[in-house]
Residue, then its C-alpha position, 0 to 999 in steps of 0.5 A: x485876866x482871860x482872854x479868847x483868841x480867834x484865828x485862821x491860817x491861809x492860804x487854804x485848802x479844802x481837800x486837806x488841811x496844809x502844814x500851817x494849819x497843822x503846826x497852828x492846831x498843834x501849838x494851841x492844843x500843846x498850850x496850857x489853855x482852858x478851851x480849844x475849839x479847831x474847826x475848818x475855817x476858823x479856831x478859837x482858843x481860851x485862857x489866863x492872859x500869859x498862857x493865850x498870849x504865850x500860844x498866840x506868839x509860838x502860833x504867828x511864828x510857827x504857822x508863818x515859818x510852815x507856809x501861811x501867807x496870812x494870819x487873821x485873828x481877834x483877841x478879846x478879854x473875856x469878862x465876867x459871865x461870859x462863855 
C-alpha cells in the first residue's frame, strides 16, 4: 500500500521558518520515501505504508518536542494511476 501525507507545523512565521518546521523538513527528508515536496505552507510526502507512517510518527513527536503547538496533516492511500 502507498500512502501520501500532508502537513503544516504551527505557529508560523513568515520571516523565517521556526525550529518545528525544521526538524519536520528534517525528519521527511531523512525518511526512506519516494517523494518529498516542503513548501512554506504546506509539505507533502509519499511512500510504501511503514516508511510514511514510520515518518508521520518521528514528525508528530519530533516537531512537538521543537515548539508546535499545532500539527495538521491528511493521510490518504494513494491508489492505482494515480500521481
Amino acid at each position: 500500500m502507498r500512502l501520501r501525507v500532508e502537513f503544516t507545523t504551527e505557529p508560523f512565521d513568515l520571516d523565517e521558518a521556526p525550529a518545528h518546521a525544521l526538524v519536520a523538513r528534517e525528519v521527511v527528508e531523512a525518511a526512506e520515501l519516494d517523494a518529498v515536496d516542503v513548501g512554506p505552507f504546506g509539505n507533502t510526502a509519499e511512500g510504501g505504508a511503514d516508511a510514511v507512517l514510520t515518518a508521520v510518527d518521528a514528525l508528530l513527536r519530533k516537531s512537538l518536542e521543537a515548539g508546535a503547538t499545532r500539527i495538521s496533516l491528511q493521510l490518504n492511500v494513494v491508489g492505482e494511476g494515480e500521481e
